[in-house]
PyMOL CGO cylinders between C-alpha atoms (Angstrom):
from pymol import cmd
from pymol.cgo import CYLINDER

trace = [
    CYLINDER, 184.93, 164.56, 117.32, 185.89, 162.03, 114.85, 0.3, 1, 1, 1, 1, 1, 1,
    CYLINDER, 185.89, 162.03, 114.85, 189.78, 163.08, 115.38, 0.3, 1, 1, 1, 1, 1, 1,
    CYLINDER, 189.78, 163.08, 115.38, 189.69, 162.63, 119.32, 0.3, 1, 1, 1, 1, 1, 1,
    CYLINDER, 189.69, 162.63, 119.32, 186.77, 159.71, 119.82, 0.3, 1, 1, 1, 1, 1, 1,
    CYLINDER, 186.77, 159.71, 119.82, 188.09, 157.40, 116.64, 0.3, 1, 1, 1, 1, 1, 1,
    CYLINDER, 188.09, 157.40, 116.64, 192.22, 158.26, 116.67, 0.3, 1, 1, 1, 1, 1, 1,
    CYLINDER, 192.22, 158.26, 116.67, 192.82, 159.53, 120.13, 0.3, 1, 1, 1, 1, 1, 1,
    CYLINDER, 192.82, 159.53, 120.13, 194.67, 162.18, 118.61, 0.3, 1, 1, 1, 1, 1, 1,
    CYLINDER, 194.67, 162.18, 118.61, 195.07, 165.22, 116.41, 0.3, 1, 1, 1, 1, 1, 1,
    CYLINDER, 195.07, 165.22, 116.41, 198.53, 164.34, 114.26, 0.3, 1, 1, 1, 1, 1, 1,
    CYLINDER, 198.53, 164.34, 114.26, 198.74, 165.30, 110.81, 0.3, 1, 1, 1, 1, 1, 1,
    CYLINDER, 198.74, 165.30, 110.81, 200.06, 162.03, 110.67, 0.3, 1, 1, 1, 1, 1, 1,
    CYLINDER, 200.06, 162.03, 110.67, 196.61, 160.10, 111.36, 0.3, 1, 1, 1, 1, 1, 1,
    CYLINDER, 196.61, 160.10, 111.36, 195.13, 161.23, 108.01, 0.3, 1, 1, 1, 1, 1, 1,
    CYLINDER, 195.13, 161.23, 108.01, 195.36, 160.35, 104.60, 0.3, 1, 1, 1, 1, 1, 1,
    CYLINDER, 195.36, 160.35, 104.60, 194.44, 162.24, 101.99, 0.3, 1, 1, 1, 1, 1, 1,
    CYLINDER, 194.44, 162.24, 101.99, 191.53, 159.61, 101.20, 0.3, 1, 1, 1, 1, 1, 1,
    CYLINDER, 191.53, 159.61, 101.20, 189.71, 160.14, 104.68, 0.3, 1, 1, 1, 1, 1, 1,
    CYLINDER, 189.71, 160.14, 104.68, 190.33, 163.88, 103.92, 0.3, 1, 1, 1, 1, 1, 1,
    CYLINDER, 190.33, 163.88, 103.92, 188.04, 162.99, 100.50, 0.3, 1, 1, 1, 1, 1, 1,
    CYLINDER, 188.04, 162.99, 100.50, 186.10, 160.67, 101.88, 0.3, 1, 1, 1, 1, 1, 1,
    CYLINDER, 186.10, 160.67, 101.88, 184.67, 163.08, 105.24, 0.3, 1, 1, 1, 1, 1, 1,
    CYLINDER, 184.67, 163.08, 105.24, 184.57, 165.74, 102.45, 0.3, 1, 1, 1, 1, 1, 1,
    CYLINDER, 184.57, 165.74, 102.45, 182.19, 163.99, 99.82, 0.3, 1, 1, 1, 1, 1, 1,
    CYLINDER, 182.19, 163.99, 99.82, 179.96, 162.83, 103.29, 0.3, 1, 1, 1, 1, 1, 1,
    CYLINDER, 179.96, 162.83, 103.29, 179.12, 166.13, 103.55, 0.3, 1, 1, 1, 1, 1, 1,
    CYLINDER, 179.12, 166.13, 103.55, 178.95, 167.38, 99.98, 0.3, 1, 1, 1, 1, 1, 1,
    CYLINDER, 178.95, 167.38, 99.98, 176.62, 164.38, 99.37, 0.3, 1, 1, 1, 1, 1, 1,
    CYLINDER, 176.62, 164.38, 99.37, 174.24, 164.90, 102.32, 0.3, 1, 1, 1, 1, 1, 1,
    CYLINDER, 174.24, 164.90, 102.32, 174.00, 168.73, 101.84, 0.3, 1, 1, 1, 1, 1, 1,
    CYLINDER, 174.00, 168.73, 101.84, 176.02, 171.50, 103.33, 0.3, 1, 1, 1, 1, 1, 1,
    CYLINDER, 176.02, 171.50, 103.33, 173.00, 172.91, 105.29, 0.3, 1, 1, 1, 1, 1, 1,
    CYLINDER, 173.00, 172.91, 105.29, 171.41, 170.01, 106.73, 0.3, 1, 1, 1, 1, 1, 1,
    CYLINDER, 171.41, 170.01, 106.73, 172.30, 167.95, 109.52, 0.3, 1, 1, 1, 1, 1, 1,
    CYLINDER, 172.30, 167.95, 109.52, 170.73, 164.66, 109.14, 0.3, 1, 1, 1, 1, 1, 1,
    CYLINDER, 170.73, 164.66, 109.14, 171.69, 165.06, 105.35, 0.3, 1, 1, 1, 1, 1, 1,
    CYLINDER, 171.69, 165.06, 105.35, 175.28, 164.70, 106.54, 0.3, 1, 1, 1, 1, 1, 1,
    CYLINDER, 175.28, 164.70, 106.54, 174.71, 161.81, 108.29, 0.3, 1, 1, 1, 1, 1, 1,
    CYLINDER, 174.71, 161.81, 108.29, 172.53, 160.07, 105.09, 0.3, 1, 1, 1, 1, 1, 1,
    CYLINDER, 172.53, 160.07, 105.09, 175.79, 161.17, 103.04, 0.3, 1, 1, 1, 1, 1, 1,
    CYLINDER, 175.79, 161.17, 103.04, 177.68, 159.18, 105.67, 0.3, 1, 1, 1, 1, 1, 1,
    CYLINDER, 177.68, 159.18, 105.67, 176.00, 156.44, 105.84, 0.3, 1, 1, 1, 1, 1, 1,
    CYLINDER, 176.00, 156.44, 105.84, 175.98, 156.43, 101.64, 0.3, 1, 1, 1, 1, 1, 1,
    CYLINDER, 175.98, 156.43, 101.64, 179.58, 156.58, 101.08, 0.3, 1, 1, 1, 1, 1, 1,
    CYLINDER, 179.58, 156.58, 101.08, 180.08, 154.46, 104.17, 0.3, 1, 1, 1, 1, 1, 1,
    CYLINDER, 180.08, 154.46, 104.17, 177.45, 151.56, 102.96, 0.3, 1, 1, 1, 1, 1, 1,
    CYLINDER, 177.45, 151.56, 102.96, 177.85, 151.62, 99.16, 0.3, 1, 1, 1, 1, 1, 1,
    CYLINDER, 177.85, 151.62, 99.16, 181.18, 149.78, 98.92, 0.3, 1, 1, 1, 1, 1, 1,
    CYLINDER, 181.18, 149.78, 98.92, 179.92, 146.78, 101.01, 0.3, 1, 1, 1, 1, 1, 1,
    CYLINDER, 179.92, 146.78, 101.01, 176.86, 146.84, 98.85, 0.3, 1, 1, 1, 1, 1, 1,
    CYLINDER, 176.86, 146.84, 98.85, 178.68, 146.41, 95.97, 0.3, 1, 1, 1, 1, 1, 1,
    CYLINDER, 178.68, 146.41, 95.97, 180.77, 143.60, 97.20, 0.3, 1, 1, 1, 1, 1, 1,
    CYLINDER, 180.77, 143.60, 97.20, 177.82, 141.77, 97.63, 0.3, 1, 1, 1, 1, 1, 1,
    CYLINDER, 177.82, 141.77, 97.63, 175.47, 142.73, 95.41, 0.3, 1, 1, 1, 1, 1, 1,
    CYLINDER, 175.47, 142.73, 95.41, 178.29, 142.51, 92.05, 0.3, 1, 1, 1, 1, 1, 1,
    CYLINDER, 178.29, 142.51, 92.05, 179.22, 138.84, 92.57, 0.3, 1, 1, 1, 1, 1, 1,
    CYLINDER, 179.22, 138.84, 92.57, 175.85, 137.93, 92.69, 0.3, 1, 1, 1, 1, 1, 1,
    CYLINDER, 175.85, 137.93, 92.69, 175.27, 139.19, 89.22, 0.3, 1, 1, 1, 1, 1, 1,
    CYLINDER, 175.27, 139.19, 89.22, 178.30, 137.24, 88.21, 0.3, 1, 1, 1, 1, 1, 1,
    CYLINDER, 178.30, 137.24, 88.21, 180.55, 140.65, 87.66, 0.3, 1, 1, 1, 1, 1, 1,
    CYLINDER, 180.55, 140.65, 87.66, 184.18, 140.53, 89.12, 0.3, 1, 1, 1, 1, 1, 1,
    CYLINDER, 184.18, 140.53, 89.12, 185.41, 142.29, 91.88, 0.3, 1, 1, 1, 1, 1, 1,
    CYLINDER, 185.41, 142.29, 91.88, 188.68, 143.40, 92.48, 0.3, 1, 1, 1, 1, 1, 1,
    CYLINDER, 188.68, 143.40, 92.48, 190.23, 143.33, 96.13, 0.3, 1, 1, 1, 1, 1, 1,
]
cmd.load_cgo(trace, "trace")
């Protein structure tokens, strides 16, 4: 769905091999068997880097862009 809804199309082209990782670890980290735990995994891998450009600078540690 994500290929179709989100890109509009299936080209090999579209993906990098870091969305290959990153749709892979989503799933790995929510569980293999369980639905919701894919989208928890998601929502993890999705949320954590925003965290931590918020959270770091407040505790005065630097952040590379």
């Amino acid at each position: 769905m994500m290929v179709f809804f989100w890109l509009g199309a299936a080209e090999p082209s579209a993906f990098a091999i870091s969305l290959s990782f990153q749709v892979l670890f989503m799933a790995i980290l929510g569980g293999l068997g369980s639905l919701i735990g894919s989208y928890m995994g998601a929502a993890f891998i999705w949320i954590l880097p925003v965290a931590l450009r918020v959270v770091l600078p407040s505790l005065s540690i630097e952040v590379g862009a």
